[in-house]
MARSEKE-498999 format. One record per atom (N, C-alpha, C): x, y, z; atom name. Coordinates in Angstrom, 1 decimal. Example, Ala and Ser with C-alpha at 12.3 -4.5 7.8 and 13.67 -1.06 7.14 Angstrom:
NODE       x       y       z  site
NODE    13.2    -5.7     7.8     N
NODE    12.3    -4.5     7.8    CA
NODE    13.2    -3.3     7.8     C
NODE    12.8    -2.2     7.1     N
NODE    13.7    -1.1     7.1    CA
NODE    12.9     0.0     7.9     C
***
This chain:
NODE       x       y       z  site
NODE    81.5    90.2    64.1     N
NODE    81.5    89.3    65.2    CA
NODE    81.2    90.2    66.5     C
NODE    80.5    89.7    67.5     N
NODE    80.0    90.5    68.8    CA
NODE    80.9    90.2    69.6     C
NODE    80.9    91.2    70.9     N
NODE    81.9    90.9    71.7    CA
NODE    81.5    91.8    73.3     C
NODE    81.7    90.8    74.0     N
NODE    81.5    91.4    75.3    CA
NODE    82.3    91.3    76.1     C
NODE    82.3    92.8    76.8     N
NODE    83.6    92.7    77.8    CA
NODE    83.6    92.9    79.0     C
NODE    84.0    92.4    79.8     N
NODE    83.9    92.6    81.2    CA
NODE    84.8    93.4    82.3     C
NODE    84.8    93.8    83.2     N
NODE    85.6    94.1    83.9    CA
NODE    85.4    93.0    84.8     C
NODE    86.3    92.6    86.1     N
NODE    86.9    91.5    86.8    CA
NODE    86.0    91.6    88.4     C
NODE    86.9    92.3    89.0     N
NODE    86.6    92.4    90.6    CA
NODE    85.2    93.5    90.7     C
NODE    84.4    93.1    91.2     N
NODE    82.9    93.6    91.9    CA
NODE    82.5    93.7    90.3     C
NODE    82.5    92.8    89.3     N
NODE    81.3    93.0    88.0    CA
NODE    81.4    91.1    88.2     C
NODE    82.2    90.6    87.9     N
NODE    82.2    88.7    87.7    CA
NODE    82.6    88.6    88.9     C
NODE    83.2    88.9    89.4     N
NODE    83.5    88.1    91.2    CA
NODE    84.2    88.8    92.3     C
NODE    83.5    88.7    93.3     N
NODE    83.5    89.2    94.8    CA
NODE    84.8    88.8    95.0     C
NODE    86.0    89.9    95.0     N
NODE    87.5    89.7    95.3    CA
NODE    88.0    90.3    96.8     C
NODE    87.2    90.8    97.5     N
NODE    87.3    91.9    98.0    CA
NODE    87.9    90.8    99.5     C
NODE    87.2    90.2    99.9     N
NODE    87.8    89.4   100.8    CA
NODE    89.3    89.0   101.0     C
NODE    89.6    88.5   100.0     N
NODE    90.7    87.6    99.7    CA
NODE    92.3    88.9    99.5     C
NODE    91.4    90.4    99.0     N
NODE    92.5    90.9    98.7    CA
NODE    92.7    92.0   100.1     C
NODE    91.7    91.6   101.1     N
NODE    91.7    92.6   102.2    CA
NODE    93.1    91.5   103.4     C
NODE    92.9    90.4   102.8     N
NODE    93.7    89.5   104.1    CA
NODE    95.1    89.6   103.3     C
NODE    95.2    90.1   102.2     N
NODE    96.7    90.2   101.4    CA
NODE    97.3    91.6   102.2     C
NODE    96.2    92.6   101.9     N
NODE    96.6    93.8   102.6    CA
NODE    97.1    93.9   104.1     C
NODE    96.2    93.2   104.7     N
NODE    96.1    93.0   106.0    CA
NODE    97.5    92.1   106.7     C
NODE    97.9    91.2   105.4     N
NODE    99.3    90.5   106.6    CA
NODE   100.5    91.5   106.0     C
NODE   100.1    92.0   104.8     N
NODE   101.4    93.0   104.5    CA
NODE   101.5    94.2   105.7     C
NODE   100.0    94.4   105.8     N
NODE   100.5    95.6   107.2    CA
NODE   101.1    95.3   108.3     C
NODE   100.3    93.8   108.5     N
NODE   101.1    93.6   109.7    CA
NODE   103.1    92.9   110.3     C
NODE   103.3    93.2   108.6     N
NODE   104.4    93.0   108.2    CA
NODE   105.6    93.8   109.1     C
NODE   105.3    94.9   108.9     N
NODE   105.8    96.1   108.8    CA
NODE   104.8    96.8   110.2     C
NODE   104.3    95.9   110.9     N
NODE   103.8    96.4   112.5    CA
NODE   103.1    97.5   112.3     C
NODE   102.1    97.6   111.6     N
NODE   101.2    98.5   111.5    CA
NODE    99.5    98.1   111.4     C
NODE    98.5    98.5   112.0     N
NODE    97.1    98.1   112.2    CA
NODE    96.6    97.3   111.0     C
NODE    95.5    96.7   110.8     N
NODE    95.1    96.6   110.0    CA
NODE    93.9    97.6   109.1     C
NODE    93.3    97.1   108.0     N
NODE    92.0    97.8   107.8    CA
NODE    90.7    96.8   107.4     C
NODE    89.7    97.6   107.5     N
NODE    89.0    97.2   106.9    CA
NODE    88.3    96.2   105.4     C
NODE    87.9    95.3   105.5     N
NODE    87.4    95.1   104.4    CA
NODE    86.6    96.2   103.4     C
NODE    85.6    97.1   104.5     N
NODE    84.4    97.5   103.8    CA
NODE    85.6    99.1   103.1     C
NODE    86.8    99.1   104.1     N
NODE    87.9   100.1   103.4    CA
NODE    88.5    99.7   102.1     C
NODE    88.7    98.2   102.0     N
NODE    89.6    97.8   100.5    CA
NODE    88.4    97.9    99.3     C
NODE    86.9    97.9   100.1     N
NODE    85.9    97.8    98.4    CA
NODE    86.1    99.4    97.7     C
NODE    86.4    99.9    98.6     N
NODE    86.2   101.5    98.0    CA
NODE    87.7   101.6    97.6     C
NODE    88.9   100.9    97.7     N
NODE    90.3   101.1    96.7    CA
NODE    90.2   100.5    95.3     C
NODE    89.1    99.2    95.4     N
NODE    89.4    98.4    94.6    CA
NODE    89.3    99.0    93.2     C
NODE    89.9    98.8    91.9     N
NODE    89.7    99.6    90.8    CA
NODE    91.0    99.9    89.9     C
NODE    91.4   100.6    90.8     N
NODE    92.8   101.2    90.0    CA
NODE    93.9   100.6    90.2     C
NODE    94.0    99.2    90.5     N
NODE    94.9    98.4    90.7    CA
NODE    95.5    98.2    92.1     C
NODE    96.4    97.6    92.0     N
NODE    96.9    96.8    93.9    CA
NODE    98.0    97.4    94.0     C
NODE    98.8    98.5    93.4     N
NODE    99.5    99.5    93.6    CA
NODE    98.9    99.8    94.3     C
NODE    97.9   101.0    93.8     N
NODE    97.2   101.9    94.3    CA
NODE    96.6   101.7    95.5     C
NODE    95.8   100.6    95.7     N
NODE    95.4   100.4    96.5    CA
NODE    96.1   100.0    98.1     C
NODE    97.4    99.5    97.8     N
NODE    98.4    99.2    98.7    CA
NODE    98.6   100.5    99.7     C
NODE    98.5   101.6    98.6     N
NODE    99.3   102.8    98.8    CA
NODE    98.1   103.5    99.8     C
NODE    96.7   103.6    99.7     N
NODE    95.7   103.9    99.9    CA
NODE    95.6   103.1   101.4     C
NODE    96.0   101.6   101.8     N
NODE    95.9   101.3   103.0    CA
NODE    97.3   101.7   103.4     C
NODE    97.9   101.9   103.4     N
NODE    99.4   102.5   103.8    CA
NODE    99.1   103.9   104.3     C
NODE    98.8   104.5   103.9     N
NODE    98.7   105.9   103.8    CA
NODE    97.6   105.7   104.9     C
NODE    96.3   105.0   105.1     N
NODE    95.1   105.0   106.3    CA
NODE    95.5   104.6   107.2     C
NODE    96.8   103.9   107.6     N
NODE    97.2   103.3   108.8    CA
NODE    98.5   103.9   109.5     C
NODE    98.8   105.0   108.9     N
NODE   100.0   105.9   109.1    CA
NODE   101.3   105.1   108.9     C
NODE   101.6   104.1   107.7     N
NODE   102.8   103.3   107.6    CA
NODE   103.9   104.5   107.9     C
NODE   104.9   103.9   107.8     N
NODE   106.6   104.6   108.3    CA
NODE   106.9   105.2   106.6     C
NODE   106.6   106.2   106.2     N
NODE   107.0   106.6   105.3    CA
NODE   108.8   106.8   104.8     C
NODE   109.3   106.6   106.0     N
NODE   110.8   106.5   105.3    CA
NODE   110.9   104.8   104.6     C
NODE   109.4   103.7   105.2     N
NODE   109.8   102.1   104.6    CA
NODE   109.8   102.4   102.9     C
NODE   111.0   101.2   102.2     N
NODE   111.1   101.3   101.2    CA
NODE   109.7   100.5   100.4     C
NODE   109.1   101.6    99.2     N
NODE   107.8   101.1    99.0    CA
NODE   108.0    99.6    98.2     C
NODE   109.3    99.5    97.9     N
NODE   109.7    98.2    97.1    CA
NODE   109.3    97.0    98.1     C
NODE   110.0    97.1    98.6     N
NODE   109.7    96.0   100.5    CA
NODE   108.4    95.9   100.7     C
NODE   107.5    96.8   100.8     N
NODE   106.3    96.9   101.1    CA
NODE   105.7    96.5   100.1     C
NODE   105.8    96.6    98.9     N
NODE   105.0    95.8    97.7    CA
NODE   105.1    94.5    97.6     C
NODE   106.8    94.3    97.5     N
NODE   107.4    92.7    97.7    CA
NODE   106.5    92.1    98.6     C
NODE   106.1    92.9    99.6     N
NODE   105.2    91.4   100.4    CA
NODE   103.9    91.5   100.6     C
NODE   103.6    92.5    99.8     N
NODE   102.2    92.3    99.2    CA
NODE   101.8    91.4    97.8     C
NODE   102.4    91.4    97.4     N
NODE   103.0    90.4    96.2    CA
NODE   103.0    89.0    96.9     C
NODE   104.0    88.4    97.7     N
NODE   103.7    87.3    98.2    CA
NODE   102.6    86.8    99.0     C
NODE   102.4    87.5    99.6     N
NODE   100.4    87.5   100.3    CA
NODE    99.4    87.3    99.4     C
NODE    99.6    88.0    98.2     N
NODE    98.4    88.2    97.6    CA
NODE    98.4    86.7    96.8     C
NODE    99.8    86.4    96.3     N
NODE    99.8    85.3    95.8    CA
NODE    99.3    84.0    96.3     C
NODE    99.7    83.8    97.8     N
NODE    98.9    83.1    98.8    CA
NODE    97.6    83.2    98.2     C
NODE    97.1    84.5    98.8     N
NODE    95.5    84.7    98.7    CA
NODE    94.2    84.5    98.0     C
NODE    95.2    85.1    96.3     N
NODE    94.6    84.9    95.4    CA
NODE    93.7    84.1    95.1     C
NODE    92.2    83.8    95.0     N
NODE    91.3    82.5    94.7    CA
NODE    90.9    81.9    95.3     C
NODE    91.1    82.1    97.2     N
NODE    90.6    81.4    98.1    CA
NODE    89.4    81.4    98.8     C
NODE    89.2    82.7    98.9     N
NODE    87.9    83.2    99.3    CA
NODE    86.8    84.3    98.5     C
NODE    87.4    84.6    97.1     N
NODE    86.6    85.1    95.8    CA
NODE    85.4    83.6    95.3     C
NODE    84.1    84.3    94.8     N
NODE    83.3    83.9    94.5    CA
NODE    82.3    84.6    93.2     C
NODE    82.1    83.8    92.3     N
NODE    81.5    84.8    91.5    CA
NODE    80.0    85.3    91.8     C
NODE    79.6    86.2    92.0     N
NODE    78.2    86.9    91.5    CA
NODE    77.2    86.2    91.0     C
NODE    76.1    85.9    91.5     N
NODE    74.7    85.8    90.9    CA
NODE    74.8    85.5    89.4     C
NODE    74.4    84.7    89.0     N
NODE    74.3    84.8    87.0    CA
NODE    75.2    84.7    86.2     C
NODE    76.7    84.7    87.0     N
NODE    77.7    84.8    85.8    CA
NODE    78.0    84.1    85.5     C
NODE    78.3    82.5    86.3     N
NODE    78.5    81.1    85.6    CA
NODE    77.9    80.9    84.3     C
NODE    76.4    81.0    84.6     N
NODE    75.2    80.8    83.5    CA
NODE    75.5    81.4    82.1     C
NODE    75.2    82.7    82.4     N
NODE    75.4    83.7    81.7    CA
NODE    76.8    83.7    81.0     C
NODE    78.0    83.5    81.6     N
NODE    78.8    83.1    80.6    CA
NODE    78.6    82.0    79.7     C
NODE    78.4    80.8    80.6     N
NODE    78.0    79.8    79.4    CA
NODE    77.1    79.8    78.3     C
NODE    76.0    80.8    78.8     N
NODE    75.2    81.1    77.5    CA
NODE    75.6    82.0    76.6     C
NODE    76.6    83.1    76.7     N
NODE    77.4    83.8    76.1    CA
NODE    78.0    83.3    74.7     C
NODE    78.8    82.3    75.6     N
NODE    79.7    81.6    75.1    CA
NODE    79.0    80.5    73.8     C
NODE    78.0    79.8    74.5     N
NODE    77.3    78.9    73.3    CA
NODE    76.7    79.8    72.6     C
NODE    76.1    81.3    71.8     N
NODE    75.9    81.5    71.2    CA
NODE    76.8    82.1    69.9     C
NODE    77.8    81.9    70.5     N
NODE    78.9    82.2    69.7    CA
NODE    79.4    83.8    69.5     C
NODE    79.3    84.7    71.0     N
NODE    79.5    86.1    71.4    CA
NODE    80.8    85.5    71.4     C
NODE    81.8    86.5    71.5     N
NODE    83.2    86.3    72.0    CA
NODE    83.1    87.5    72.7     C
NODE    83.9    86.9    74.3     N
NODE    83.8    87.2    75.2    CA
NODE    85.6    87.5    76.0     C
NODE    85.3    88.9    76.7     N
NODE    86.8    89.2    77.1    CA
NODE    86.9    89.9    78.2     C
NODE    87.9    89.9    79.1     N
NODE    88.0    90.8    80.2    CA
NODE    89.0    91.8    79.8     C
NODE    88.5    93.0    80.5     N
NODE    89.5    94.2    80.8    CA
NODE    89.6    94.2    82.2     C
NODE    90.7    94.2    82.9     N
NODE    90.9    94.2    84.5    CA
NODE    92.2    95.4    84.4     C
NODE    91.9    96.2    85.6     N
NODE    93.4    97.0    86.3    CA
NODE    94.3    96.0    87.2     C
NODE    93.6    94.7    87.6     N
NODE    94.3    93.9    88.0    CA
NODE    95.6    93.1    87.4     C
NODE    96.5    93.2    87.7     N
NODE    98.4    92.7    87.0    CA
NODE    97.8    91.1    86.9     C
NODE    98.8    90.6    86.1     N
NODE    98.6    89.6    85.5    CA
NODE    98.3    88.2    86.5     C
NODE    99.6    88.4    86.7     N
NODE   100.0    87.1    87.7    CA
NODE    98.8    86.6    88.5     C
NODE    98.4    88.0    89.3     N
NODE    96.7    87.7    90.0    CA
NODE    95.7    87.2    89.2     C
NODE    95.6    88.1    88.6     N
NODE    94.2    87.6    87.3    CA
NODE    94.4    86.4    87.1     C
NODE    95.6    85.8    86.8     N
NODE    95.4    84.4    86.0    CA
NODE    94.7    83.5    87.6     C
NODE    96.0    83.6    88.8     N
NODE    95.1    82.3    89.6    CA
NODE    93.9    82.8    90.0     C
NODE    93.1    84.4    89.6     N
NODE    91.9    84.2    90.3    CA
NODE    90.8    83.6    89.7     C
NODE    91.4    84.0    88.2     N
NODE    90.3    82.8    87.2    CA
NODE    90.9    81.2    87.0     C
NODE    91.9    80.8    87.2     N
NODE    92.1    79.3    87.4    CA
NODE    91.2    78.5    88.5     C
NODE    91.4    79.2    90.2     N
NODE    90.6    78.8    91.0    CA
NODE    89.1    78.9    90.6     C
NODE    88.0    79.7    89.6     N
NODE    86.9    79.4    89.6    CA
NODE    86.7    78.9    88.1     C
NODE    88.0    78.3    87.3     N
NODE    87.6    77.5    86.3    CA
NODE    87.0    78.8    85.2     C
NODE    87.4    79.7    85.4     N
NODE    86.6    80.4    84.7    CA
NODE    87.5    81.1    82.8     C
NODE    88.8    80.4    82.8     N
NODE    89.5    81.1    81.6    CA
NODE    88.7    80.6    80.3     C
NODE    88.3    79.2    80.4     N
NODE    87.3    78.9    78.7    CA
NODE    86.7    79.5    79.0     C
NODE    86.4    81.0    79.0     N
NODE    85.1    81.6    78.8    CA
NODE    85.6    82.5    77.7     C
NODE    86.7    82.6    78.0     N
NODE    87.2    84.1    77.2    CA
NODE    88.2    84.2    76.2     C
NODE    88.1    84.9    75.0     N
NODE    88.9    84.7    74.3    CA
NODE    90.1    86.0    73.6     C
NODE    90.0    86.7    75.2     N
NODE    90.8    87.8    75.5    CA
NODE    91.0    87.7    77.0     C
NODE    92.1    88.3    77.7     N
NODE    91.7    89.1    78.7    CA
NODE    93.3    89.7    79.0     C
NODE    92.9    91.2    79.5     N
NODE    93.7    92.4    79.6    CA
NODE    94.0    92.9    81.0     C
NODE    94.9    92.8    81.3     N
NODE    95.1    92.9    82.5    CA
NODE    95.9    94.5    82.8     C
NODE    96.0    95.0    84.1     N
NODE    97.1    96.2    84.3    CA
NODE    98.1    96.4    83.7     C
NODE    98.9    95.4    83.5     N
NODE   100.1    95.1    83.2    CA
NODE   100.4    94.7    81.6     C
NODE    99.0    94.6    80.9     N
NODE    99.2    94.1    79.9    CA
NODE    99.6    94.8    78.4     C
NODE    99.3    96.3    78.6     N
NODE    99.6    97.3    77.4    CA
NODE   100.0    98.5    78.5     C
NODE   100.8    99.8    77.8     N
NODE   101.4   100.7    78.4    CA
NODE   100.4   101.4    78.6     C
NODE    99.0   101.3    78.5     N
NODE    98.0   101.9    79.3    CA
NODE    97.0   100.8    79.9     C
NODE    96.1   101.6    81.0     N
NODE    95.2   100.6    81.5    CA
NODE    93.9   101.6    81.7     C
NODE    92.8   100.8    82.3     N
NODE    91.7   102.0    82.3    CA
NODE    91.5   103.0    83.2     C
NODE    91.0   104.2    83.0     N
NODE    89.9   104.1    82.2    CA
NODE    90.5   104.6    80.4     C
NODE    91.9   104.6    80.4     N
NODE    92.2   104.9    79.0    CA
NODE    91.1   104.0    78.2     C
NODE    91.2   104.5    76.7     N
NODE    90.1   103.9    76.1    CA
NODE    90.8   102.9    75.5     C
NODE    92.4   103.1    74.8     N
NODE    92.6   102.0    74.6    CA
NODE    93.0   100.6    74.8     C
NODE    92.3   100.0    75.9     N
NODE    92.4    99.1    76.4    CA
NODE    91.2    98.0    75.5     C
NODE    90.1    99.0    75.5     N
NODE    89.3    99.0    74.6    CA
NODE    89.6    98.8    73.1     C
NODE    89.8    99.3    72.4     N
NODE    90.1    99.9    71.5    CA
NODE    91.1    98.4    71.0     C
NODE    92.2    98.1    72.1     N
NODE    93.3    96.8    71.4    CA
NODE    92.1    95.7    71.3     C
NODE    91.3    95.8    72.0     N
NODE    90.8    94.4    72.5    CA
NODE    89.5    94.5    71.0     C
NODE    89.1    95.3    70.4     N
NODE    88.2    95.0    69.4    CA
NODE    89.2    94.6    68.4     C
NODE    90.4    95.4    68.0     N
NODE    91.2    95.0    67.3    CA
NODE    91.6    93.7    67.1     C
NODE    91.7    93.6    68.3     N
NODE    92.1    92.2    68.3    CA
NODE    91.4    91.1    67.4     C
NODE    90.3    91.4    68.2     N
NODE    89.1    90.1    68.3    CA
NODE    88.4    90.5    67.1     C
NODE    88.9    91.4    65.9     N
NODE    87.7    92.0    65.0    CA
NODE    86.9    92.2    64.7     C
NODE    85.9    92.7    65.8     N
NODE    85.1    93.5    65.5    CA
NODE    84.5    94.9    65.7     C
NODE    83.1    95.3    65.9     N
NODE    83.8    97.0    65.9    CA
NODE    82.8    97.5    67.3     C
NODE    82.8    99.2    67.3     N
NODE    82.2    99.6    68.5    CA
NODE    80.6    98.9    68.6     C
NODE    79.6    99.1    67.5     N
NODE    78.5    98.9    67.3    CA
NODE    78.3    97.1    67.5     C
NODE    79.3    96.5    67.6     N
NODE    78.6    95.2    68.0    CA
NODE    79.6    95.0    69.1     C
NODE    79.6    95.8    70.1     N
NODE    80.4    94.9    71.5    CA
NODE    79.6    95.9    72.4     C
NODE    79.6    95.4    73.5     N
NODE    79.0    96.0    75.0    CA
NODE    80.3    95.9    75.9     C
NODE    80.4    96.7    76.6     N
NODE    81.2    96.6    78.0    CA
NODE    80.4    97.0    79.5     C
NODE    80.5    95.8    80.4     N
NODE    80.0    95.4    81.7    CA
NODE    81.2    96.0    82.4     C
NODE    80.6    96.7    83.8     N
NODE    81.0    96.8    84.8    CA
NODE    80.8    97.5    86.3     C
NODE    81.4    97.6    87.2     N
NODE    81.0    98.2    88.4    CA
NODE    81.4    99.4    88.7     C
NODE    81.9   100.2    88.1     N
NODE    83.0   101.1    88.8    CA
NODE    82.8   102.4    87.7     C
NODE    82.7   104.0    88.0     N
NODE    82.8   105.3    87.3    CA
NODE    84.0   104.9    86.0     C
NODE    84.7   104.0    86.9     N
NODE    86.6   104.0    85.9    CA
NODE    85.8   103.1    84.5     C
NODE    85.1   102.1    84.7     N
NODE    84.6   101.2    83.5    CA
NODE    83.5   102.0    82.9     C
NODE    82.7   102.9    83.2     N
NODE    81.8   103.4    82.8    CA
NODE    83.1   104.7    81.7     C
NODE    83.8   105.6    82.4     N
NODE    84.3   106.6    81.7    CA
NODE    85.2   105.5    80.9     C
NODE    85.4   104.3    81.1     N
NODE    86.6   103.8    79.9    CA
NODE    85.8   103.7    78.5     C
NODE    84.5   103.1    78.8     N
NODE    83.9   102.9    77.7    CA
NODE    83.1   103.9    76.9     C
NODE    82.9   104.9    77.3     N
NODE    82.4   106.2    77.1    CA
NODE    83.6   106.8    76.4     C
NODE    84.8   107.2    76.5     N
NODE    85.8   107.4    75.9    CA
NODE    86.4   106.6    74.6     C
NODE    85.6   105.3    74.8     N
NODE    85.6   104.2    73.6    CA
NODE    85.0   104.0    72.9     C
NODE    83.3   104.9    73.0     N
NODE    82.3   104.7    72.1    CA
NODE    81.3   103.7    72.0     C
NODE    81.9   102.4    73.2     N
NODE    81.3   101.5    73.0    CA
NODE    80.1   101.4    74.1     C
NODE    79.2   100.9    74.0     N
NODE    77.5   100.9    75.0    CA
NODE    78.3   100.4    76.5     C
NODE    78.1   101.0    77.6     N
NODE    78.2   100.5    78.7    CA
NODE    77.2   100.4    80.0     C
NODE    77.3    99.0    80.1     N
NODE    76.4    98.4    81.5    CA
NODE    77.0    98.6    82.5     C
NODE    76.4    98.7    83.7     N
NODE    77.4    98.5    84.8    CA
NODE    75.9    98.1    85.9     C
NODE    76.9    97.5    86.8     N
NODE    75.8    96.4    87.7    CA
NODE    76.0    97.4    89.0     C
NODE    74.8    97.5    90.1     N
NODE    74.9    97.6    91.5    CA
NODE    76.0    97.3    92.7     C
NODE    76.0    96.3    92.4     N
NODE    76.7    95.5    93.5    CA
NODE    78.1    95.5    93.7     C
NODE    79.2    96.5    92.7     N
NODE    80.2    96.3    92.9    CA
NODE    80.7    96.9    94.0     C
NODE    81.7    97.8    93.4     N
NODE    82.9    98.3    94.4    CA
NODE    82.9   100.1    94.4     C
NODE    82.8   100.5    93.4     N
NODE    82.6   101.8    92.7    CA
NODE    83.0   102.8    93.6     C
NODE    84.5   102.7    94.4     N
NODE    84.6   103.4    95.8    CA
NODE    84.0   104.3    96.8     C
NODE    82.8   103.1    97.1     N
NODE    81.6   103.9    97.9    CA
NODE    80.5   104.9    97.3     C
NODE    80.6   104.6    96.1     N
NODE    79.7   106.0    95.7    CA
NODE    78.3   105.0    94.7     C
NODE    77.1   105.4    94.8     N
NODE    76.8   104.8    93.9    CA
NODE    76.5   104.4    92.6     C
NODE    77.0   103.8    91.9     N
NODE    77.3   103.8    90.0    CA
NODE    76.3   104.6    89.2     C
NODE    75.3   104.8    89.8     N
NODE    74.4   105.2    88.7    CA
NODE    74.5   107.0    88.5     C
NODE    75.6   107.4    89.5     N
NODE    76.5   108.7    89.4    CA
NODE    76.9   108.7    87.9     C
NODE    77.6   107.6    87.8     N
NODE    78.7   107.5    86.5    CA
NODE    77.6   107.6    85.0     C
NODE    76.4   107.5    85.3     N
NODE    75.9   107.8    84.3    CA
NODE    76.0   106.4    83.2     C
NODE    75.6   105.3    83.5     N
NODE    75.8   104.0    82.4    CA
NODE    75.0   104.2    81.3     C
NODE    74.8   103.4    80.0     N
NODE    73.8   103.5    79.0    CA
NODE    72.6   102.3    80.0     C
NODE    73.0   101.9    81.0     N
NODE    71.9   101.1    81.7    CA
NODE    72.3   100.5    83.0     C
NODE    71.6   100.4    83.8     N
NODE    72.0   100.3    85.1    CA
NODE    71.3    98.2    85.2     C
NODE    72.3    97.5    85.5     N
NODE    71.2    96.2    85.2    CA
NODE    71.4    95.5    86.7     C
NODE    70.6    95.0    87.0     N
NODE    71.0    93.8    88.0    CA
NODE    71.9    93.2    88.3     C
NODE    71.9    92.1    87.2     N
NODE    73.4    91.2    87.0    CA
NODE    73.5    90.9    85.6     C
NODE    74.2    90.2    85.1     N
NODE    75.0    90.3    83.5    CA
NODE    73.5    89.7    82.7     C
NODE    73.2    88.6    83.1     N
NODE    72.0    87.8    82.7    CA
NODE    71.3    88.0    81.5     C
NODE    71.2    89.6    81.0     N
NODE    70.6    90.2    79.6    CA
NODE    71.2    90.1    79.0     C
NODE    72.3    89.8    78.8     N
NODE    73.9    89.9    77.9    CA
NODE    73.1    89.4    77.6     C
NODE    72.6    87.8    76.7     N
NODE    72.7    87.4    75.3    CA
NODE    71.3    88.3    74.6     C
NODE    70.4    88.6    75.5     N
NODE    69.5    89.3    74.9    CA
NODE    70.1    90.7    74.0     C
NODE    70.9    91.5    74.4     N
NODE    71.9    92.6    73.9    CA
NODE    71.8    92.0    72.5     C
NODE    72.3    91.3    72.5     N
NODE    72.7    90.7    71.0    CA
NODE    72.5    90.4    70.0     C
NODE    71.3    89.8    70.5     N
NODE    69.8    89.5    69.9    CA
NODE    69.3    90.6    69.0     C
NODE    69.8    92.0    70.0     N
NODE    69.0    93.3    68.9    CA
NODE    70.1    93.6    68.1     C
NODE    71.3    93.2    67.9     N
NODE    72.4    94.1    67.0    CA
NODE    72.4    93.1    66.0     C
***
């Protein structure tokens, strides 16, 4: 069985908005500036920890605040946030549905925690697509470990030679390279300001759109 996997934010959909106004009322929580949007595309990746910690640290937060407090209301903002102002990318509607009617099984790998992941794919209707998806939170590792990879063929049974993994970011390119499995990665993401074709992909593509053609050859 084939299987394609995606990663979430800057590969299927423009999150970057919606998670900068999460960041943004947490700072101003706690009376501290805000940041940039074009600052949260270069966090995005390694989860909303991290990235919390990354606008905290750029705005000189009060390091004695408890980072529990400071999450807690990044957590409630973000849940506000979640799905309001994300949009998916060029081709992916399509291209999933063509995915999908060929009978690929199709899955996400995200560093993004659960709770988020679900309302960001609720608000774009987008969970019948998939017949996985992995979140930060969801195994005691996350990427670029490989096996995030690795559970998700298991799962879905099949093997390296018939799955691809999509994405934007050096972290999805080294997950899948550590995995064995072929990796795409698109332009347009997030890739913390650097540009992807660094990371060395088995192909550099536009937008997902070739996916069913991939398939075609295996």
């Amino acid at each position: 069985m084939a299987l394609v996997m995606y990663d979430l934010d800057g590969t299927l959909l423009d999150t970057a908005n919606e998670i900068t106004q999460a960041v943004n009322l947490t700072l101003s929580d706690f009376e501290c500036r805000g940041v940039d949007e074009s600052d949260v595309r270069r966090w995005i990746g390694h989860g909303t920890g991290w990235l919390m910690q990354q606008a905290w640290a750029a705005t000189s937060g009060n390091k004695n605040e408890s980072w529990d407090k400071v999450m807690e209301r990044f957590i409630v903002h973000y849940q506000e946030t979640a799905g309001t102002s994300s949009f998916p990318f060029p081709k992916v509607i399509e291209t999933l549905e063509k995915v999908k009617s060929i009978g690929v099984k199709q899955a996400i790998i995200t560093n993004k925690e659960t709770r988020f992941t679900n309302r960001v794919l609720a608000a774009h209707d987008l969970e019948k697509y998939f017949d996985m998806i992995i979140c930060g939170d969801t195994l005691p590792v996350k990427k670029p470990h490989p096996g995030v990879i690795e559970h998700c063929l298991q799962q879905l049974h099949t093997s390296v030679g018939h799955s691809l993994f999509i994405g934007d970011s050096e972290i999805d390119v080294a997950t899948a390279k550590a995995a064995g499995v072929v990796c795409w990665a698109v332009p347009y993401g997030y890739n913390h300001g650097r540009p992807i074709s660094m990371a060395d992909p088995d192909r550099l593509v536009p937008d997902i759109s070739d996916v069913p053609n991939y398939f075609r050859g295996i």
